[in-house]
The first five atom37 places (N, CA, C, CB, O) and aatype in JSON, in Angstrom:
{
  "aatype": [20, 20, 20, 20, 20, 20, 20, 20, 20, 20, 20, 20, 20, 20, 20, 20, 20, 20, 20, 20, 20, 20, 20, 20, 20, 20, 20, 20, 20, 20, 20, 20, 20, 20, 20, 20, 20, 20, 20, 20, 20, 20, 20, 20, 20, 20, 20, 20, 20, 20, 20, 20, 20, 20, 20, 20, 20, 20, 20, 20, 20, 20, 20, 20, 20, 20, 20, 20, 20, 20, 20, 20, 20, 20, 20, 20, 20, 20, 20, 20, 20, 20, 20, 20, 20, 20, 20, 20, 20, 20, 20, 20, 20, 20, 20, 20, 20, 20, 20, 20, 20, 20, 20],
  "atom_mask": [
    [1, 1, 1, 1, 1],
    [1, 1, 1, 1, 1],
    [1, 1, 1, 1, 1],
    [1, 1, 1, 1, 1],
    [1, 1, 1, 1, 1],
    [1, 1, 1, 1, 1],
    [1, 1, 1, 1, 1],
    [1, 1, 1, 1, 1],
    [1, 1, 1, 1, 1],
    [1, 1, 1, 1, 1],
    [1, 1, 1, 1, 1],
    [1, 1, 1, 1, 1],
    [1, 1, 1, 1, 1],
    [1, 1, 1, 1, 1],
    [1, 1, 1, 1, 1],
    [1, 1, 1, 1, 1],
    [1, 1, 1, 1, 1],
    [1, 1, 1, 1, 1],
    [1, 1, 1, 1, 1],
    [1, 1, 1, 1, 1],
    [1, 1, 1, 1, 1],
    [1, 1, 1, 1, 1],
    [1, 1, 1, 1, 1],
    [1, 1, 1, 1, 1],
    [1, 1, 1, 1, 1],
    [1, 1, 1, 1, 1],
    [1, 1, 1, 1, 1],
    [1, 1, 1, 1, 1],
    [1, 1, 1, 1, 1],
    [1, 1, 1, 1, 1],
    [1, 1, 1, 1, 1],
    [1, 1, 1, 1, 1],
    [1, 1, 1, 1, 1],
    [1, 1, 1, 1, 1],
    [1, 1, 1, 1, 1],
    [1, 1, 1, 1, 1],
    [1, 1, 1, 1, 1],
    [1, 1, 1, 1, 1],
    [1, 1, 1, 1, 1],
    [1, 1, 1, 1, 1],
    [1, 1, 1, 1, 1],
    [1, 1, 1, 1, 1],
    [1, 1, 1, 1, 1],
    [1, 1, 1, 1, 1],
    [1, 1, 1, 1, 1],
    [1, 1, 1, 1, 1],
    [1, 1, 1, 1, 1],
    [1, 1, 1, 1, 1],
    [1, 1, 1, 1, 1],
    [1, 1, 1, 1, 1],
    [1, 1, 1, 1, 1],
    [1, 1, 1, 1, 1],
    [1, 1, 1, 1, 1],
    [1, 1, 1, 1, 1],
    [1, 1, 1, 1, 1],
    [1, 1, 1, 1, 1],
    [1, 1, 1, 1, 1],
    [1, 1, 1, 1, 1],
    [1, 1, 1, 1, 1],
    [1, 1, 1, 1, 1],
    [1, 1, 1, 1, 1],
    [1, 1, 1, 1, 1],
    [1, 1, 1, 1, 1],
    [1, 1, 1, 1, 1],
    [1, 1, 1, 1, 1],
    [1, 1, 1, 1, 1],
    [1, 1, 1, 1, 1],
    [1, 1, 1, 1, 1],
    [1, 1, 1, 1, 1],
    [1, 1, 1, 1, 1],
    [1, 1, 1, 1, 1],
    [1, 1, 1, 1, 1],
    [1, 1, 1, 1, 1],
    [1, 1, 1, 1, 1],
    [1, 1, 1, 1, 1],
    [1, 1, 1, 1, 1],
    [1, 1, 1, 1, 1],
    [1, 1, 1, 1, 1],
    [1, 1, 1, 1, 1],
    [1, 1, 1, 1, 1],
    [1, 1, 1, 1, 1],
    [1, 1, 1, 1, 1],
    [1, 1, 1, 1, 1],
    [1, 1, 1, 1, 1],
    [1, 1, 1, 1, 1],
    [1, 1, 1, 1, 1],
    [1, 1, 1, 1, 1],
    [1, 1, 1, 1, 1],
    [1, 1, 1, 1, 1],
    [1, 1, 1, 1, 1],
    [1, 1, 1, 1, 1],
    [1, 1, 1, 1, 1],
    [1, 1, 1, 1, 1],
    [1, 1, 1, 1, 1],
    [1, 1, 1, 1, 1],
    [1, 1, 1, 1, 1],
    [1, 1, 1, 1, 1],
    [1, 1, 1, 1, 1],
    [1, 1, 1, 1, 1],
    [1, 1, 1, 1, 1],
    [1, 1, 1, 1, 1],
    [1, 1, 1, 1, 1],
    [1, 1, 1, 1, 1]
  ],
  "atom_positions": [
    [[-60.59, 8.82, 198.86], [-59.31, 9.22, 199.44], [-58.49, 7.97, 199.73], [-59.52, 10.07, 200.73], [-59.08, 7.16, 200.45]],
    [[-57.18, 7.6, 199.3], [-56.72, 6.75, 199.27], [-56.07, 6.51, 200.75], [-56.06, 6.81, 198.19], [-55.84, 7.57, 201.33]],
    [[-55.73, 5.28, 201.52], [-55.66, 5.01, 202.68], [-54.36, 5.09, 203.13], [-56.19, 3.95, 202.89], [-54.04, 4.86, 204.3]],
    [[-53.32, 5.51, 201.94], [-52.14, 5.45, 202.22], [-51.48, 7.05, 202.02], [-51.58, 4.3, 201.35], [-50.26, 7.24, 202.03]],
    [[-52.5, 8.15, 201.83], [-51.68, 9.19, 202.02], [-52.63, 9.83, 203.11], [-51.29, 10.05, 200.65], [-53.66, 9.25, 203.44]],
    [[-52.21, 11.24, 203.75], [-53.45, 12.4, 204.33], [-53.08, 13.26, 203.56], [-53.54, 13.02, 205.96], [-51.95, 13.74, 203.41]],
    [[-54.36, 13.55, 202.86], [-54.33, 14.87, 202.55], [-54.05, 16.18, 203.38], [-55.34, 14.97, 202.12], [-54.31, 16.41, 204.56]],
    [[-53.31, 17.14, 202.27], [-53.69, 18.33, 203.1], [-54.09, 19.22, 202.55], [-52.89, 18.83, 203.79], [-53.76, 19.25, 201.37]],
    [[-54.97, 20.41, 203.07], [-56.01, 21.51, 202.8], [-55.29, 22.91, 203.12], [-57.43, 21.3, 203.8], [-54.68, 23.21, 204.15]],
    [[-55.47, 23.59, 202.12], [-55.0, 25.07, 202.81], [-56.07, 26.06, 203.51], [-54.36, 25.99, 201.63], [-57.19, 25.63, 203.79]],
    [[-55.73, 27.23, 203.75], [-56.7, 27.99, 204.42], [-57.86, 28.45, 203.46], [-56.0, 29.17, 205.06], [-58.94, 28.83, 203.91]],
    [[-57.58, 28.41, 202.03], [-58.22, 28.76, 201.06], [-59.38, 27.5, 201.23], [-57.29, 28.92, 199.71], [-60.54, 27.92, 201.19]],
    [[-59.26, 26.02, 201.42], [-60.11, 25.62, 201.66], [-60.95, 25.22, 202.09], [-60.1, 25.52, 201.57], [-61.79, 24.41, 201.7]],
    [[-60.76, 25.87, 203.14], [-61.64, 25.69, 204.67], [-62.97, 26.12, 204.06], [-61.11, 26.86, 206.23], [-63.46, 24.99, 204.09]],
    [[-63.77, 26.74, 203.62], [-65.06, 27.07, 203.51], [-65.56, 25.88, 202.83], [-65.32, 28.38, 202.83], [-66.39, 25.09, 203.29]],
    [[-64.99, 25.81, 201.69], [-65.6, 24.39, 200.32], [-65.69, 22.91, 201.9], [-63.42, 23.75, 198.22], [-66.75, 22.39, 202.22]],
    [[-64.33, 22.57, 202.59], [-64.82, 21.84, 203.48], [-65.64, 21.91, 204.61], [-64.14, 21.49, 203.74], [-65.84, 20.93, 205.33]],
    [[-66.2, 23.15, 204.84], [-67.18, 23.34, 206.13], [-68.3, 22.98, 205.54], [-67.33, 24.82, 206.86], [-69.16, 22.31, 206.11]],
    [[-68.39, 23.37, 204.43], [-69.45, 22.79, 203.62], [-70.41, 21.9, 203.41], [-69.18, 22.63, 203.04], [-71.58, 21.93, 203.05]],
    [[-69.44, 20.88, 203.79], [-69.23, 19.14, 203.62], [-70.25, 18.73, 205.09], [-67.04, 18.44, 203.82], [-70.0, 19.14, 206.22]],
    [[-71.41, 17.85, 204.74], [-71.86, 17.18, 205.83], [-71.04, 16.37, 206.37], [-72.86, 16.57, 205.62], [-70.9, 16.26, 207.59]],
    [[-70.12, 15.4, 205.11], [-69.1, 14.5, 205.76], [-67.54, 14.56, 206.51], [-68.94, 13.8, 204.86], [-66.67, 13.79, 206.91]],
    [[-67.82, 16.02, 206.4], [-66.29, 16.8, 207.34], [-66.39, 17.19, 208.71], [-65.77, 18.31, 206.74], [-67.27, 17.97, 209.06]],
    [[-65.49, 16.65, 209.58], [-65.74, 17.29, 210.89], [-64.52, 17.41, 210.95], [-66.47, 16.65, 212.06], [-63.53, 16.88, 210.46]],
    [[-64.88, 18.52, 211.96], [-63.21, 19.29, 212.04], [-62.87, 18.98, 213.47], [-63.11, 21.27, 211.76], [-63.71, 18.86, 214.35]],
    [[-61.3, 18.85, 213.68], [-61.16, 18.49, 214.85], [-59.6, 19.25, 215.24], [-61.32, 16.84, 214.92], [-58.55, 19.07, 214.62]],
    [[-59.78, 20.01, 216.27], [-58.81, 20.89, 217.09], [-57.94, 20.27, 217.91], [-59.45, 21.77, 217.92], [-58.26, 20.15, 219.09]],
    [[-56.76, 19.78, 217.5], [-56.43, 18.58, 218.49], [-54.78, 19.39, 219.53], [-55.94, 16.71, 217.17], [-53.63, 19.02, 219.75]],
    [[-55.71, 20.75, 219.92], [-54.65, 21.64, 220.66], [-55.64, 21.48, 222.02], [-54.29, 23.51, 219.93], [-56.8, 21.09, 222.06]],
    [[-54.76, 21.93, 223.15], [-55.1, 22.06, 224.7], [-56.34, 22.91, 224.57], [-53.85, 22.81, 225.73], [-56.53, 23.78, 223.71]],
    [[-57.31, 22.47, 225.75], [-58.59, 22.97, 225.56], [-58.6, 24.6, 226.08], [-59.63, 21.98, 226.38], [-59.66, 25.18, 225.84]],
    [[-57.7, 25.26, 226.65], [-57.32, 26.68, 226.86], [-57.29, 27.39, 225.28], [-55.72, 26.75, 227.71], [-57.93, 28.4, 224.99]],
    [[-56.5, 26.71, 224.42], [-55.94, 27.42, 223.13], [-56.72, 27.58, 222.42], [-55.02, 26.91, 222.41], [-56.8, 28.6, 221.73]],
    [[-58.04, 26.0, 222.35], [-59.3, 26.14, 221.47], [-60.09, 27.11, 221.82], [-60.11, 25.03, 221.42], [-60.8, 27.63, 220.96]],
    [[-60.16, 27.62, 223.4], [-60.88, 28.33, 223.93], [-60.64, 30.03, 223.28], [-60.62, 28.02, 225.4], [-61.54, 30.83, 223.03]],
    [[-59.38, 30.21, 223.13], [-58.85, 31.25, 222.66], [-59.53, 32.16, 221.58], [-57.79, 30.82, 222.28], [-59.98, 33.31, 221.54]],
    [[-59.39, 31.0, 220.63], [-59.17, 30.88, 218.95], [-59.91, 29.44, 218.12], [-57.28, 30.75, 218.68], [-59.86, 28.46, 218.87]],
    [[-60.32, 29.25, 217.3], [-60.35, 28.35, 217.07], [-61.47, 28.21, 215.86], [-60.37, 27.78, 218.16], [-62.55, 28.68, 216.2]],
    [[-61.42, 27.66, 214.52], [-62.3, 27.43, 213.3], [-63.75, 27.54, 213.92], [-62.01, 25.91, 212.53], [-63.69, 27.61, 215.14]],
    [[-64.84, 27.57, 213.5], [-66.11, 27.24, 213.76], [-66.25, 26.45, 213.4], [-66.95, 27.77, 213.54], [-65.79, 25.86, 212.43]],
    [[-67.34, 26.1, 214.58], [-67.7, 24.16, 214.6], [-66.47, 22.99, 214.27], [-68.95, 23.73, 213.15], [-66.46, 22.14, 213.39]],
    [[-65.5, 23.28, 215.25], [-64.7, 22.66, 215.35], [-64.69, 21.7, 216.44], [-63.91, 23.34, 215.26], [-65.18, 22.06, 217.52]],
    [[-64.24, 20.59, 216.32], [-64.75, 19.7, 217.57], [-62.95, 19.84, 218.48], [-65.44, 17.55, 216.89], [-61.96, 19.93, 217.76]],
    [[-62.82, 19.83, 219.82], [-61.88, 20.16, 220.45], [-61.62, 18.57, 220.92], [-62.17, 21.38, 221.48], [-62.38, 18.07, 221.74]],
    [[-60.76, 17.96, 220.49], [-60.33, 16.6, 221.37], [-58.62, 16.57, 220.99], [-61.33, 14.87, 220.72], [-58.0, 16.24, 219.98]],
    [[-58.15, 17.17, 222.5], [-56.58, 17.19, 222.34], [-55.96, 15.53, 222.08], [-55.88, 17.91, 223.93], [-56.4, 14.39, 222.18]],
    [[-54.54, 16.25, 221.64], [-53.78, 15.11, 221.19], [-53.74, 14.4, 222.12], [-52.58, 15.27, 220.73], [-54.24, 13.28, 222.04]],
    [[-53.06, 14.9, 223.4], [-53.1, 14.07, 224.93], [-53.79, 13.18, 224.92], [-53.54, 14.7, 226.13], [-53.32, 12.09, 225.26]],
    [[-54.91, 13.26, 224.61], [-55.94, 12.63, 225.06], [-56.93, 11.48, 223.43], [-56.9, 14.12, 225.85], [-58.0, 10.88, 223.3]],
    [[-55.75, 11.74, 222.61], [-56.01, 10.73, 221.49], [-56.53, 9.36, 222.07], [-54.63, 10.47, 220.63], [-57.49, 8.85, 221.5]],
    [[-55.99, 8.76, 223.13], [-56.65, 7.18, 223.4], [-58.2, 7.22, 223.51], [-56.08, 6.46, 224.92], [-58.94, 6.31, 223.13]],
    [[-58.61, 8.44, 224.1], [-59.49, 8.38, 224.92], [-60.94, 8.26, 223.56], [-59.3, 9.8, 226.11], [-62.02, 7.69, 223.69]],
    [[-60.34, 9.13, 222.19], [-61.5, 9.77, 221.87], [-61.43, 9.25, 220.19], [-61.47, 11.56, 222.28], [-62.34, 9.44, 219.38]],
    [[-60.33, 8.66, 219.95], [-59.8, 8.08, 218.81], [-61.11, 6.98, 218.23], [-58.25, 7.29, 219.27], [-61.76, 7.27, 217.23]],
    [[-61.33, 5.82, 218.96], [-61.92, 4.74, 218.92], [-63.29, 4.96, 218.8], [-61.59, 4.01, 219.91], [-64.12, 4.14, 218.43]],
    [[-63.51, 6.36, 219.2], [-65.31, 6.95, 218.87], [-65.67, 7.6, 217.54], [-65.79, 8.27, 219.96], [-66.82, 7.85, 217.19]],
    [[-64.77, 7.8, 216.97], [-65.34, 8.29, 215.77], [-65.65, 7.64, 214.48], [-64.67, 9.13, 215.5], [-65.47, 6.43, 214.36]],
    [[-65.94, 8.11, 213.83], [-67.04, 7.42, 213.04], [-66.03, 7.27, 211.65], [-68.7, 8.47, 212.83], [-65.11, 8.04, 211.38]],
    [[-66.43, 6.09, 210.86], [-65.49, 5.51, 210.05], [-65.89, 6.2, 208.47], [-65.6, 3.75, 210.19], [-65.23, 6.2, 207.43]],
    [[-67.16, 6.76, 208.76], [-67.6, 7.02, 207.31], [-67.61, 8.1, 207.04], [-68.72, 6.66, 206.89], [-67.97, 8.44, 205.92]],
    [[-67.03, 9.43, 208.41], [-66.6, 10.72, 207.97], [-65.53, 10.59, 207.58], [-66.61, 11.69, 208.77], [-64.84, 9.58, 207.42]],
    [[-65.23, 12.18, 207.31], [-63.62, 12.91, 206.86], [-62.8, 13.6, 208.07], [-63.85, 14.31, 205.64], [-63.22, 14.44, 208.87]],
    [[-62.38, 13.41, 208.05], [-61.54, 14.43, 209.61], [-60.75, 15.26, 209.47], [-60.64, 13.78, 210.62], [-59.58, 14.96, 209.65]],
    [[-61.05, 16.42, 209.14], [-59.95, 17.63, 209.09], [-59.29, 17.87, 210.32], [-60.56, 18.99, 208.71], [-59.86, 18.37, 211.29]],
    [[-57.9, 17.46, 210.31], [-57.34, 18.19, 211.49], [-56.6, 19.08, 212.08], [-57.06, 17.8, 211.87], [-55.89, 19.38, 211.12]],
    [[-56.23, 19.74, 212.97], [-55.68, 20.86, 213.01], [-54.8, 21.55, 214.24], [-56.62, 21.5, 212.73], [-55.47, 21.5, 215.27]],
    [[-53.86, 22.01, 214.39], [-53.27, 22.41, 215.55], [-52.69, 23.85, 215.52], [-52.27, 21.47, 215.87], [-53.07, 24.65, 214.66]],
    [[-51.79, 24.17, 216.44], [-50.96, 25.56, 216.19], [-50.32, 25.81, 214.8], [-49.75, 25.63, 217.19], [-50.57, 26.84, 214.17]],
    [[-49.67, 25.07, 214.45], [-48.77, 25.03, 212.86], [-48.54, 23.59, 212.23], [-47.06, 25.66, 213.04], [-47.85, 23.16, 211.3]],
    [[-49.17, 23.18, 212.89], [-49.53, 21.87, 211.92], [-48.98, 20.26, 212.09], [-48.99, 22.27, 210.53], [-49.37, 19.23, 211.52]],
    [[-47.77, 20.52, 213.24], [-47.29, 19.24, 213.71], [-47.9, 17.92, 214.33], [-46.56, 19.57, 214.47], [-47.69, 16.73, 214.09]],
    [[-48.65, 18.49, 215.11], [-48.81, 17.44, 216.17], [-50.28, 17.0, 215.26], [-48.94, 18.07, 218.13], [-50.44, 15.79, 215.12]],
    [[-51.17, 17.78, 214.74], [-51.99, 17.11, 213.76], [-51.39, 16.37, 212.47], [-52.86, 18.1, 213.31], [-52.03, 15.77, 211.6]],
    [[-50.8, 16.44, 212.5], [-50.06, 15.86, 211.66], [-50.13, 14.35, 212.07], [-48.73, 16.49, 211.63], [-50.95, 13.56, 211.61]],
    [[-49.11, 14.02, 213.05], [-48.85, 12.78, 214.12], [-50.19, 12.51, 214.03], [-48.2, 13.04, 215.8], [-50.49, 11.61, 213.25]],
    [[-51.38, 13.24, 214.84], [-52.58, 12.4, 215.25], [-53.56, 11.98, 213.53], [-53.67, 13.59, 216.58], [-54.48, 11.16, 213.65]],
    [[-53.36, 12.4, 212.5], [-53.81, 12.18, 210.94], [-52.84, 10.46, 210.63], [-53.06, 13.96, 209.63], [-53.2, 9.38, 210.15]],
    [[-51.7, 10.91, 211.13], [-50.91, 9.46, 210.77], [-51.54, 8.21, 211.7], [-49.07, 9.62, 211.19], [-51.75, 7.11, 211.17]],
    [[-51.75, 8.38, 212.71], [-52.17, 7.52, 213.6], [-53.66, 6.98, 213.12], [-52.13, 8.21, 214.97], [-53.97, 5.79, 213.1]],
    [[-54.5, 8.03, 212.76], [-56.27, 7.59, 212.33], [-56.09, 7.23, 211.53], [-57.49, 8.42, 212.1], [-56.69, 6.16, 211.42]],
    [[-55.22, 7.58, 210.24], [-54.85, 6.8, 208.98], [-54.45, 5.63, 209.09], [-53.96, 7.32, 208.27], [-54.67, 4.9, 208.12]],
    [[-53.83, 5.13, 210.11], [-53.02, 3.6, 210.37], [-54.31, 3.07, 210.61], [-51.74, 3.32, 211.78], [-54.58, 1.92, 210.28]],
    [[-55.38, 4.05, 211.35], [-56.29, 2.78, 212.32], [-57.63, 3.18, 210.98], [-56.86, 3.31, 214.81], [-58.68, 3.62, 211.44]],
    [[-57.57, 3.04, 209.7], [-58.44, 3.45, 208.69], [-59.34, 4.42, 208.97], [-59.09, 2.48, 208.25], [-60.54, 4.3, 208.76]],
    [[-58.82, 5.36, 209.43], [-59.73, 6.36, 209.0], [-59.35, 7.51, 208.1], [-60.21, 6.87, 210.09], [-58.13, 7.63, 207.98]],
    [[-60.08, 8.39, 207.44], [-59.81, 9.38, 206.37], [-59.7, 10.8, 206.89], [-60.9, 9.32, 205.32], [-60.61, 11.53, 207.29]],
    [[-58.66, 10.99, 206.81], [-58.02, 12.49, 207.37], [-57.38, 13.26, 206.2], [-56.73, 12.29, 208.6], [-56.94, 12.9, 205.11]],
    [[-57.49, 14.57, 206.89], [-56.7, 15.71, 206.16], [-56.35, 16.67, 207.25], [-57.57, 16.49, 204.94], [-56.88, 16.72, 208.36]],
    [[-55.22, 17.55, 206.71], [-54.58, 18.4, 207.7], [-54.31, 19.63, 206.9], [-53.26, 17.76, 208.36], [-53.9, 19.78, 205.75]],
    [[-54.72, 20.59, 207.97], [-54.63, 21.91, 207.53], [-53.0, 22.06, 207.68], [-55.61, 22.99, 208.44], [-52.27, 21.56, 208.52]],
    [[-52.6, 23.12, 206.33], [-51.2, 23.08, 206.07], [-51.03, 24.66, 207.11], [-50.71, 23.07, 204.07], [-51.42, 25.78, 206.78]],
    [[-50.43, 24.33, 208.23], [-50.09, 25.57, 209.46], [-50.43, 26.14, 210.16], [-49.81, 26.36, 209.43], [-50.17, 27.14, 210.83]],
    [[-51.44, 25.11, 209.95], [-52.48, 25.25, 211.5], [-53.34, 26.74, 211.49], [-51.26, 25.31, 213.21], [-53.38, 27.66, 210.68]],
    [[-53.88, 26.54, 212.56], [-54.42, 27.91, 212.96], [-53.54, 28.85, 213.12], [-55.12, 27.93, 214.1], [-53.97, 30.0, 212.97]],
    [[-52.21, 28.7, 213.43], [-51.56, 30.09, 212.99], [-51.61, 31.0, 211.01], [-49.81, 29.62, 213.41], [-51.63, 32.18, 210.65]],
    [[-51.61, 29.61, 210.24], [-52.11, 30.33, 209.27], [-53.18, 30.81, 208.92], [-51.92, 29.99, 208.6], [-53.35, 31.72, 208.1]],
    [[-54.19, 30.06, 209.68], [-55.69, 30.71, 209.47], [-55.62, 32.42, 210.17], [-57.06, 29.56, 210.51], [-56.35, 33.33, 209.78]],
    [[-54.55, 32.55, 211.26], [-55.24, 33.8, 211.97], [-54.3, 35.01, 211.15], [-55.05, 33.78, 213.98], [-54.66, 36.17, 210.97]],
    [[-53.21, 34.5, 210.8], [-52.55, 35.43, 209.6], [-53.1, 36.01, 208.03], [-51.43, 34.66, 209.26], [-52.76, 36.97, 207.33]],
    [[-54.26, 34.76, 207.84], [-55.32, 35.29, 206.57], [-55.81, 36.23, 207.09], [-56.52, 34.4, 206.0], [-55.68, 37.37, 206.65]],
    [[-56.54, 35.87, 208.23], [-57.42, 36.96, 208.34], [-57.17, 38.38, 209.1], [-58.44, 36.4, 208.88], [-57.96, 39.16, 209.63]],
    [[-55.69, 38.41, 208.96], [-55.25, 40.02, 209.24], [-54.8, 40.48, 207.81], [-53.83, 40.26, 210.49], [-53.96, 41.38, 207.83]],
    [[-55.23, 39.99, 206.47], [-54.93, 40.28, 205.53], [-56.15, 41.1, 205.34], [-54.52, 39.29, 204.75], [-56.32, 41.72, 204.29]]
  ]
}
């Protein structure tokens, strides 16, 4: 994955990446909202709180990330990408995931 873009994933590919030993998924909405709703085995570390939890993760995973519709993961994918790490972002967040699955 090249260091100068983030990928992004649709809802279609959430399974092929759960898949992945080297994918961890990360919920980077208020810990109420994850509580709600939220992917399986998703790791919950809000944006707020990016300083705190940024600098712990591991350089040789993938980081799927994810929010309400896709903004603010967005921002926090640009930021891990600056500091080399390999991200992707779900294209609309968990609002598009919860609209699949009323299909």
């Amino acid at each position: 994955m090249s260091q100068e873009e983030i990928r992004t994933i649709g809802v279609r590919d959430i399974p092929k990446y759960q898949a992945r030993e080297d994918v961890i998924w990360i919920d980077v909405r208020e810990r109420e909202e994850y509580l709600l709703y939220h992917i399986p085995g998703a790791k919950n570390l809000p944006y707020d709180d990016m300083e705190q939890w940024e600098k712990r993760l591991d350089k040789s995973k993938i980081y799927v990330l994810y929010c309400e519709r896709g903004s603010l993961s967005m921002m926090a994918a640009k930021q891990l990408l600056k500091d080399g790490y390999s991200v992707c972002t779900l294209i609309g967040g968990i609002r598009a995931v919860q609209e699949r699955n009323l299909d």
